[in-house]
N, C-alpha and C positions, 0 to 999 in steps of 0.2 A: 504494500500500500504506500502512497505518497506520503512524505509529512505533512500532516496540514497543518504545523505550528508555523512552519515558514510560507503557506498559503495565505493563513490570516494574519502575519506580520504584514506579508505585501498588500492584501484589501485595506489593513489598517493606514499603511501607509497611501495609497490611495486617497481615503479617507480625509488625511490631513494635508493632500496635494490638492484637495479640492477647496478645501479650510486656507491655502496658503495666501490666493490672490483676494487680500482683502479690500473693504472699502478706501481704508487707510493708506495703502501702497499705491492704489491707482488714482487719490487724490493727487497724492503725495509727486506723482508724476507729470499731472497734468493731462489724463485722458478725459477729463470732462469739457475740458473748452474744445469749442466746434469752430467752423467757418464764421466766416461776416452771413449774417442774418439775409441778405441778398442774395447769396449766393446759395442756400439750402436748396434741398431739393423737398417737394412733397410729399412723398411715400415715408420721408424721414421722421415725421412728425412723431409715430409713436415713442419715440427713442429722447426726443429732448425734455426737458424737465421744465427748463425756463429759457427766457432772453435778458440779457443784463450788455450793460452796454456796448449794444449793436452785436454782440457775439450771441452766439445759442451755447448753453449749458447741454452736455447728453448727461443723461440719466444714468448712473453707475452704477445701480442695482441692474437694469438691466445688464448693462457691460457684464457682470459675475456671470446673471443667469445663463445669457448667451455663450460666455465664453466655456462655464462648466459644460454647457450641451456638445460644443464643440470638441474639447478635450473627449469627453465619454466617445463621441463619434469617431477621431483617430484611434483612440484603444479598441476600438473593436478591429480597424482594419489593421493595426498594427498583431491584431491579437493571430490574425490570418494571416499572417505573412505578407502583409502588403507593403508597395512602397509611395514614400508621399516628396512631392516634390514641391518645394519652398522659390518663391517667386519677390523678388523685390529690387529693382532695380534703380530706386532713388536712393541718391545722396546720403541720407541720414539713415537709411536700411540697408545698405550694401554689404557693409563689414559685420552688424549684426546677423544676418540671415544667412550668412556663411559661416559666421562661426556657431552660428547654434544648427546649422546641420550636418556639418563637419560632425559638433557633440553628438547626435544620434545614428550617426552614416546613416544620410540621407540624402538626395540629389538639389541642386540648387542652380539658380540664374541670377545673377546679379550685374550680368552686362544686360546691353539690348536685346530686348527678347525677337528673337527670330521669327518671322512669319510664315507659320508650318508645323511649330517646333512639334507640335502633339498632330494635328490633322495632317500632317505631310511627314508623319517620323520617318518614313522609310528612307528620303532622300535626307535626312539630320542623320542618320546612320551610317549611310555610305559616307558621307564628312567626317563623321568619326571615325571609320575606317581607314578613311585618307592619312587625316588627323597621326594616326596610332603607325600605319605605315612612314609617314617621317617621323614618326621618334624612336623608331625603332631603331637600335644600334647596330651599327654593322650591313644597314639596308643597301639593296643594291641599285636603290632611285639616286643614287648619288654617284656611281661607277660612271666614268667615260664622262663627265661632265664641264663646263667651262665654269670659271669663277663667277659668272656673273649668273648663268645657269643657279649652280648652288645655291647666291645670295637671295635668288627669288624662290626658291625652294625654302629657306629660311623664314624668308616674310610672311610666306603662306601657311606654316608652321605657325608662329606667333601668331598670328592672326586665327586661327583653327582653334588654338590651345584657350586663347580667351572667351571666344564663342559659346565653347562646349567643356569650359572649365569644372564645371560642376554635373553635367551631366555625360560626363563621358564612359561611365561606367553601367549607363541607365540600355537595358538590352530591351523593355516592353514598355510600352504607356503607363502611369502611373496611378494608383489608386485613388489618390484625393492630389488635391492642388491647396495649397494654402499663401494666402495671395496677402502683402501689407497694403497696398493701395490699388483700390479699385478702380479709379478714375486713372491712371497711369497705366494700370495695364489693365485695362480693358480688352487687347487683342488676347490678350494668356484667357483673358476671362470667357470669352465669346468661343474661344476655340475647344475647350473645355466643356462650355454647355453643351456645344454641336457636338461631341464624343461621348457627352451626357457621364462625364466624370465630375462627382462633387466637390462643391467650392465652398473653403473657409476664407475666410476674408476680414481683415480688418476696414470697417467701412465708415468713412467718415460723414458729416452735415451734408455734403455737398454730392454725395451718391446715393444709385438705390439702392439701398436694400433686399429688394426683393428679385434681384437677380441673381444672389448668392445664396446656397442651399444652407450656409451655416454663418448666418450675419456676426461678426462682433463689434456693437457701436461705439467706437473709440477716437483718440485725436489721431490719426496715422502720420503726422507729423513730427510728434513727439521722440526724440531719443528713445527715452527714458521709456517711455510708454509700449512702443515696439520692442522692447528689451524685454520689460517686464510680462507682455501678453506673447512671445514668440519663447521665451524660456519657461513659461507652466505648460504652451504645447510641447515643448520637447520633454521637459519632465515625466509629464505623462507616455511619452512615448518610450524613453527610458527605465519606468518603471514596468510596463507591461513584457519588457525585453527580458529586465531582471528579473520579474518573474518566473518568466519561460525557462530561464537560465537555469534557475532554484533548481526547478520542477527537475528540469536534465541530471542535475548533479545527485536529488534524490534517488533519481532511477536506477543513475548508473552504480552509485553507494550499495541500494538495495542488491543489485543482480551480482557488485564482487563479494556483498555478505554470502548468497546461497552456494551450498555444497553445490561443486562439480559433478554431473549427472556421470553416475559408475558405468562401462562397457563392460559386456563378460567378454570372459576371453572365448567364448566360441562365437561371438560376431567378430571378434580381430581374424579369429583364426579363419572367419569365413570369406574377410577380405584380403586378405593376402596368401592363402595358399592357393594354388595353380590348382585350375581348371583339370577334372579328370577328362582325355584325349576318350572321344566319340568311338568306341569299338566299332568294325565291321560286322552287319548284318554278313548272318552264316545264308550256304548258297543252299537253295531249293535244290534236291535231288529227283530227278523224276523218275519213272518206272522205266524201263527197259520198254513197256509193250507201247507206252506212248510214247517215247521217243523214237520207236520204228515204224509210229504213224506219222507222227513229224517228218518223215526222213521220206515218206513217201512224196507226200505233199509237196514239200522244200527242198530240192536236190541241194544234198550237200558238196560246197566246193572244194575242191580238193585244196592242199595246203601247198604257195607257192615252193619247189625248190631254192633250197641253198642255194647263192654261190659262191663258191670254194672262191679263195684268194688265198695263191700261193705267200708263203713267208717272205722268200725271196723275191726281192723287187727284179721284174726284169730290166734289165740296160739296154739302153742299147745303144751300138757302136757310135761314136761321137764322129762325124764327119771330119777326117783330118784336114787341114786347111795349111796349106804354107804360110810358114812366118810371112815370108816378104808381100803373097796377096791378100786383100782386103776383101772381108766378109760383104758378102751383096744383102741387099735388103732382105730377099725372101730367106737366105741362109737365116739370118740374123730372127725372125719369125718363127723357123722352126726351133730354131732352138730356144727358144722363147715357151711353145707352146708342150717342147720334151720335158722342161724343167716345169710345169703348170700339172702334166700327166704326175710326175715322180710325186710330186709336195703332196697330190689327189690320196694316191695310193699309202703313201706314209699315213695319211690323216685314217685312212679306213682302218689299216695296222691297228693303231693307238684303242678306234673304237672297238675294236673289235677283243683286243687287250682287256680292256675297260671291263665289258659286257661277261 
């Protein structure tokens, strides 16, 4: 059986990762200031609490609610072996959003996002192909080439490597998309729907809502804010992994505690001692009277004679030739074809030795 003392350590701690993103942290950061009051959009409405000069206040109770549904919703595809790819390509998210998916090896974009990148992967693949073939050491794209050759070989390289920095190790489309600014990347977002892959999304005053499968109403502006709401998602993504891990090490604990299953020795000895060899069916003797019906029927053939080959090879006389005249072509055939007769008759010798 599993330990469940370290099953309910990790729900517990679950528990207190949901307890962790309080009202107070996300004051503290500034996720409740919104856009200029102009600039909202409608559908946002539910989410704002107040207007205070000319800025909208969002609601931070909602912010928790939403963002707990969200967490809950990655741990399950995390729980399936899914993989989630992190999307943020401005200024103030760049360097966060890499380092917190670096923290749960995860895939990530924080250059300009590609047009295709999910609904055209199959050609973002062959780039990465490309990609992996120039860095590879020792490659033979670079044999026979001119200096200037190489240098644009180079360029294209760098340039590859920033593209599909984060995603280069991504082999299928990803399970969720979790996106900081929605108004910015809207093409990630669009492309996504159209694949009908679900979207977390930090969504500020000034977007809708209701195009994201798992809204969280927050400042996406904010440092601090995008720290704070992208490091409880990977937490929790982290914890459902350590989980997993627990469970593994329990199993494998359990199976070196049980006794080694015993073999007798008469199944060793049934795999490795040698096959007994197939005896010959004994021959059918038949009567005398039916085989001198047989014989009427079926003339029997008689049994070729022997032929004798003497011991002695015979010779024969070799055509004397004068030194000083030169063997004509057909001489030269015969005796060609004397020594083909002799080599013949030795070989039958041998078999015949043999036999």
């Amino acid at each position: 059986m599993v330990n469940l003392a370290h099953v309910n350590d990790t729900n517990t701690q679950r528990d207190n990762m949901a307890e962790q993103v309080s009202f107070k942290d996300l004051l503290g950061t500034g996720a409740h200031f919104g856009h200029v009051t102009r600039k909202w959009h409608p559908n946002y409405e539910p989410y704002i609490l107040m207007e205070r000069n000319g800025v909208h206040i969002i609601n931070l109770e909602e912010t928790i609610k939403h963002l707990n549904t969200a967490i809950d919703f990655i741990k399950k595809v995390v729980e399936k072996n899914g993989e989630i790819l992190f999307v943020g390509t401005k200024k103030q998210a760049k360097d966060i959003v890499q380092q917190e998916a670096d923290r749960c090896s995860m895939f990530y974009i924080v250059e300009r996002w590609l047009g295709g990148t999910l609904t055209n992967f199959s050609t973002i693949k062959k780039s990465i192909k490309r990609l992996k073939a120039l860095e590879k050491e020792g490659s033979t794209i670079y044999e026979n080439l001119t200096k200037k050759e190489i240098q644009m070989l180079n360029r294209e390289r760098l340039k590859l490597s920033d593209q599909h920095r984060g995603i280069k190790d991504m082999r299928r489309l990803p399970d969720a998309v979790v996106i900081v600014d929605v108004d910015r990347e809207i093409t990630a977002l669009q492309e996504a729907i159209r694949l009908e892959i679900p979207v977390i999304a930090i969504v500020d005053t000034n977007c809708d809502p209701r195009i994201v499968d798992y809204p969280i109403p927050a400042n996406d502006d904010s440092i601090r804010t995008i720290q704070l709401i992208l490091s409880a998602i990977v937490d929790g993504i982290l914890e459902v992994k350590n989980a997993d891990a627990i469970i593994e090490e329990d199993l494998i604990v359990e199976a070196d505690e049980k006794e080694p299953s015993t073999i007798k020795a008469e199944e060793i000895k049934e795999k490795f001692e040698e096959k007994p060899v197939a005896k010959a069916k004994p021959r059918v003797e038949l009567k005398p009277e039916v085989v001198q019906e047989v014989k009427k029927v079926v003339p029997v053939e008689e049994k070729p004679k022997k032929v004798e080959i003497s011991d002695k090879p015979k010779i024969e006389k070799k055509v004397e030739v004068k030194s000083t005249q030169k063997l004509n072509q057909k001489q030269k055939q015969k005796n060609l074809l004397q020594r083909k007769v002799l080599n013949q008759r030795q070989r039958l010798r041998k078999l015949q030795n043999l036999q």
